[in-house]
N, C-alpha and C positions, 0 to 999 in steps of 0.2 A: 812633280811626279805624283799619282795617285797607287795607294796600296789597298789592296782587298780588304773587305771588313774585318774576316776569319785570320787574317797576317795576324795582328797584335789581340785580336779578343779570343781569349780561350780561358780557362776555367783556372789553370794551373800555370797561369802566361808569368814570365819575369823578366827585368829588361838588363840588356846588359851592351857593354860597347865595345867595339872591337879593338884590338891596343894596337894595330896597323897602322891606325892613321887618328889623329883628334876629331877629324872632321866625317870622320865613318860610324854611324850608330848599329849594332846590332840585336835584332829582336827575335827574341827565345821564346818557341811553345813546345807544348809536352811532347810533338810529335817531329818539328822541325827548327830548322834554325837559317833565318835570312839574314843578310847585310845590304842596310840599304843607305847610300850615300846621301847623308843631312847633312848640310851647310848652315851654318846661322845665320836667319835672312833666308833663308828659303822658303815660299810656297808652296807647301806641298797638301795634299788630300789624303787624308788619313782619316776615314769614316769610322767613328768611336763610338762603341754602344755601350751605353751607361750602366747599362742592370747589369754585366758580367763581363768587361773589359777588364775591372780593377780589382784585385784580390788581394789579401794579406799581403802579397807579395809586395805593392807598391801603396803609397801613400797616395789619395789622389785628393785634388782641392777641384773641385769644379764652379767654374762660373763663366766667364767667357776666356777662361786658360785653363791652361793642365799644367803639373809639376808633376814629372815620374823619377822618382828616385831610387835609388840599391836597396835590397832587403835589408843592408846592414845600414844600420842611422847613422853609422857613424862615418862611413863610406862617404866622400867627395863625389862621386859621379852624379849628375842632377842634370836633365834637361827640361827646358820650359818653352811651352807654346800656345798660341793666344789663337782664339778662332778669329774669320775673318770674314763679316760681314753678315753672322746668323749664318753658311755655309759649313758644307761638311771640309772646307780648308783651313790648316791649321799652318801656321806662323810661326819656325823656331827662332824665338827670342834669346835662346842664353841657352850653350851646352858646352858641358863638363865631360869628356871621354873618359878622364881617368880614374880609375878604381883603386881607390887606399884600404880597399879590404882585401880577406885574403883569398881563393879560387873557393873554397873550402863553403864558405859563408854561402857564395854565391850562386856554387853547381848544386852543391849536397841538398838544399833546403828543395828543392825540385824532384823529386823520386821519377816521375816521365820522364825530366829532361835527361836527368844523369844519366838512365836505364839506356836512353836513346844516344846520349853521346857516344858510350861507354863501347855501347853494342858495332857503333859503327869503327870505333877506333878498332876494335879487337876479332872481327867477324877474321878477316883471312888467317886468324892463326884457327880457325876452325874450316878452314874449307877443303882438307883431309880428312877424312870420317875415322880415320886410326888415332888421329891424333887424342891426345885425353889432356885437355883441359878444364879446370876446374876453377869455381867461384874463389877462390884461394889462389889460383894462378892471376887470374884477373885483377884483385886486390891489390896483389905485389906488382904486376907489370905498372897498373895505374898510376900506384903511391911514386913509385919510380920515374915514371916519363910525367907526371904533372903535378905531384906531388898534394894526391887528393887521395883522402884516408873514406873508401869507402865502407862501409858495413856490408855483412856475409849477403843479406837481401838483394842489397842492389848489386852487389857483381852477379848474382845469381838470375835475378832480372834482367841484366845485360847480357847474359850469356843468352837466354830463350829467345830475347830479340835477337842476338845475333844468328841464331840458328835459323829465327822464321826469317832474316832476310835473305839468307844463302838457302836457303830448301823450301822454303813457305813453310806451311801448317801441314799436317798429315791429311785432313779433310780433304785439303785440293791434292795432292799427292795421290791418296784414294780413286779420285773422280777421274784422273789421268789414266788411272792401270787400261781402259779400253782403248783409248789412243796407243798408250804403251806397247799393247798384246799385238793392233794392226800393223804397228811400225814394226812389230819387231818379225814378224809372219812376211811385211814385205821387204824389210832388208835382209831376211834367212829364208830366202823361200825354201819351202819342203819345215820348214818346222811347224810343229801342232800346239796350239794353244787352246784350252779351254777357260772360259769365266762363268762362273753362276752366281747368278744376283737373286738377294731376298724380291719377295711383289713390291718393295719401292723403289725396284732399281738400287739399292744401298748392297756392296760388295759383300758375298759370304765367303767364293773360294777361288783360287784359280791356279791351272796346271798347265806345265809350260816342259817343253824337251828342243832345242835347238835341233835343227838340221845337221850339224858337223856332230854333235852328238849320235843322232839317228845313223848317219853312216858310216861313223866307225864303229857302234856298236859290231858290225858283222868281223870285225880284226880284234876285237878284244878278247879275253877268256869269258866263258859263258858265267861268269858270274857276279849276282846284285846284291851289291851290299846295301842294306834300307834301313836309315836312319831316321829322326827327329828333333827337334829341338824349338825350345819356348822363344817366343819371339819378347824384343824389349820394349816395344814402340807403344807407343799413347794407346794403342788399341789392341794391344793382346795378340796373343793367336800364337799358333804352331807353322813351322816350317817341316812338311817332309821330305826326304830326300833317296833316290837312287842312285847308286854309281858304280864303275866298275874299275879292272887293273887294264893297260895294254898289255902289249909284248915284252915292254920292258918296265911294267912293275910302275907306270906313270897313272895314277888316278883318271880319270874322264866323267867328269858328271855327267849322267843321262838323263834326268827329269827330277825336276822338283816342284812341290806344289804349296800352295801359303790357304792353309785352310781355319777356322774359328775357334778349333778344338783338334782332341786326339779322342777318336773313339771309335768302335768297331765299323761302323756304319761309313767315315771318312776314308777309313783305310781299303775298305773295300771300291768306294768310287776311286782312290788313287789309283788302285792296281788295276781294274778294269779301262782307266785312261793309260796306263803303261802297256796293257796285253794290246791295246790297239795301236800305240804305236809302235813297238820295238816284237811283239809275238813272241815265238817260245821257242829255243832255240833247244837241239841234241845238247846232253849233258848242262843240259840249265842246271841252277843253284842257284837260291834264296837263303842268304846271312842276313840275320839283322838280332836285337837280344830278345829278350824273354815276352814280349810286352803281347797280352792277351788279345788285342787285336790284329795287330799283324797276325801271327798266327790263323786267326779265323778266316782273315781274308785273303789268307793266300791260300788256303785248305779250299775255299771257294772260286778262288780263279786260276789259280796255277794250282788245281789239287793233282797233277801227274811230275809236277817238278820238286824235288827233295830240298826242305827248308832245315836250316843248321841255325844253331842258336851260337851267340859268340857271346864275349864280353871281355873290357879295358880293365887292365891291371893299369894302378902304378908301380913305380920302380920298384918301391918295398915289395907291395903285394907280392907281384911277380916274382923277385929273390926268394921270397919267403918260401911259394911252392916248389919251385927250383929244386932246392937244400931239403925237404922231405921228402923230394924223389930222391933226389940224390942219399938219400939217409934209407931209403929204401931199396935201388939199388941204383950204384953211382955211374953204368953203363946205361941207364934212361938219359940221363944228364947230357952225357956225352952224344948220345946219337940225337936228341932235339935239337943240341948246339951246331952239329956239324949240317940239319938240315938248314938250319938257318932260322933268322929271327922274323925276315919277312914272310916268310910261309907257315 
C-alpha cells in the first residue's frame, strides 16, 4: 500500500500506535490522525521527505532505514524499516505497537494534536448555543474519560476548534448573510429584507421583518417598543430591535436589524426601513428609553406619532419607589397594584 507524502511529513508530525491491534500502526499530525495497517514484512510506499519529516519529536537514523521511536526514550514502542532498492518503498523490518509510557507524555507534547483531539471528542456538548462551557469544564471531562491533565491553553484551544468545526469561522458566516436574506424572502414570501455593503462588497448592515410578523402587526395594539443591544461576536456590532404586545399580552417581534454601531444616522435608516414596511398606524406609540438618537429619528420619521421614554427597574429599585409613594400617599400604591404590573 502506498501513503501520501503529506500523511507522515508535517512540521509538528509524532508517531504513535494504535493499542487495537499489534499489527496496526498509527500516524499523528497537527491536523489529522490516520491508521494504517503495517504488517512486519510488508512492502509498503511511504514517500519520506528528509528536510521536515523528522522533528524533535522522533529520533531519526537515516541511511538506507529509518528507526521511528516515542517522544519518551524510555517508551518500548519502536518501528524499523529499510528502503528497497534506492525506491520510495520501504520495508517493515521490526515493529513494536506497545507503548510503556504514559498518554500524557505522548498527546500533551503536541499542542495541534491535543487541540484537535480534544476539540473533536468534546464539540457535541457545544452544539446548543445556551449551553456554557468552558476551558475548565473541558479540563475535567478530559482528566476523567482519559486521564490526561491538560493546561487552561489547550482546553481553551480545543474549545475554538471545536466551535470553528460546528459553526465555521465568522468570515464565512458573514459571506453567507446574502444567501441567508434570499432563502429566507423565499421560504416567507411577503418578508422585506434589506442588506448594505461597504464598496468591497464587505457587510455594513442589514434589516430584516418576517412576513407572519408583517401580518399580525394589524391584530396587535399599536404599539413599538424599540430596543438595542451590543453584540458578542468577533466582530462587534449592535443589534436593534422592534416589537409589540398581542391581544393577549404575548410579545411578537416585528423587525430587527444588525448594524456597525448605534448612532443617530443608523437609527434613522432603521425607522425609515420600518415606515415602509409596517406604515403608521391610528393611535401609534413609540417606547423605547432615553437614548438621543432614537429620539431624533423618530422626531424625523414618525414626527405625528407620540414617543414615551420608559425604563427597567430591578426588584430593589422598583420596591424602593413603591414605599415613597406609598409614604406619600398610600392610596397611589394601592391603585398602581390593582392596575396591574403588566401595564
Amino acid at each position: 500500500m502506498s501513503f501520501a507524502k503529506n500523511t507522515i511529513a508535517a512540521s509538528t508530525s509524532s508517531f504513535d500506535a494504535a493499542t487495537i491491534s499489534s499489527e496496526i500502526a498509527q500516524f499523528e499530525s497537527s491536523d489529522m490522525i490516520s491508521t494504517f495497517d503495517v504488517q512486519e514484512g510488508d512492502d509498503i510506499g511511504i514517500e519520506l521527505d528528509d528536510t521536515n519529516i523528522i522533528t524533535d519529536q522522533f529520533h531519526q537514523k537515516v541511511k538506507k532505514w529509518y528507526t521511528f521511536e516515542c517522544v519518551d526514550e524510555r517508551c518500548t514502542w519502536r518501528l524499523k524499516a529499510s528502503s528497497l532498492r534506492a525506491s520510495n518503498l520501504f520495508k517493515v523490518t521490526n515493529f513494536n505497537s506497545v507503548h510503556s509510557c504514559l498518554n500524557d507524555k505522548r498527546f500533551c507534547s503536541q499542542k495541534q494534536a491535543v487541540s484537535a483531539f480534544v476539540a473533536a471528542m468534546v464539540q457535541d456538548k457545544l452544539v446548543d448555543p445556551k449551553t456554557i462551557y468552558t476551558p475548565t469544564d473541558i479540563q475535567r471531562d478530559i482528566q476523567k474519560a482519559y486521564d490526561m491533565d491538560l493546561s487552561y491553553m489547550q482546553a481553551w484551544r480545543s474549545n475554538e476548534k471545536a466551535m470553528k468545526l460546528l459553526r465555521g469561522t465568522p468570515s464565512e458566516s458573514y459571506k453567507k448573510i446574502p444567501t441567508y436574506l434570499y432563502m429566507l424572502e423565499y421560504a416567507n414570501p411577503g418578508s422585506l429584507t434589506r442588506l448594505c455593503t461597504k464598496v468591497d462588497g464587505s457587510f455594513l448592515y442589514a434589516f430584516i421583518a418576517k412576513y407572519a410578523s408583517i401580518r399580525g402587526w394589524i391584530y396587535c395594539r399599536p404599539t413599538i417598543v424599540v430596543d438595542e443591544s451590543f453584540l458578542k461576536s468577533t466582530y462587534r456590532g449592535t443589534i436593534l430591535t422592534a416589537s409589540t404586545q398581542d391581544a393577549e399580552g404575548q410579545i411578537l417581534p416585528l423587525a430587527y436589524a444588525i448594524v456597525d454601531s448605534e448612532n443617530d444616522a443608523l437609527w434613522e435608516w432603521f425607522f425609515v426601513q420600518f415606515i415602509e414596511t409596517y406604515g403608521q398606524r391610528e393611535g401609534m406609540c413609540i417606547v423605547s428609553d432615553k437614548h438621543d438618537g432614537i429620539w431624533r429619528a423618530t422626531s424625523i420619521v414618525y414626527s405625528e406619532v407620540p414617543h414615551c421614554a420608559s425604563r427597567a427597574y430591578i426588584v430593589e429599585e422598583f420596591n424602593r419607589h413603591i414605599a415613597e409613594l406609598e409614604a406619600i400617599d398610600s392610596r397611589v400604591k394601592t391603585y398602581l397594584i390593582d392596575i396591574g404590573y403588566d401595564k
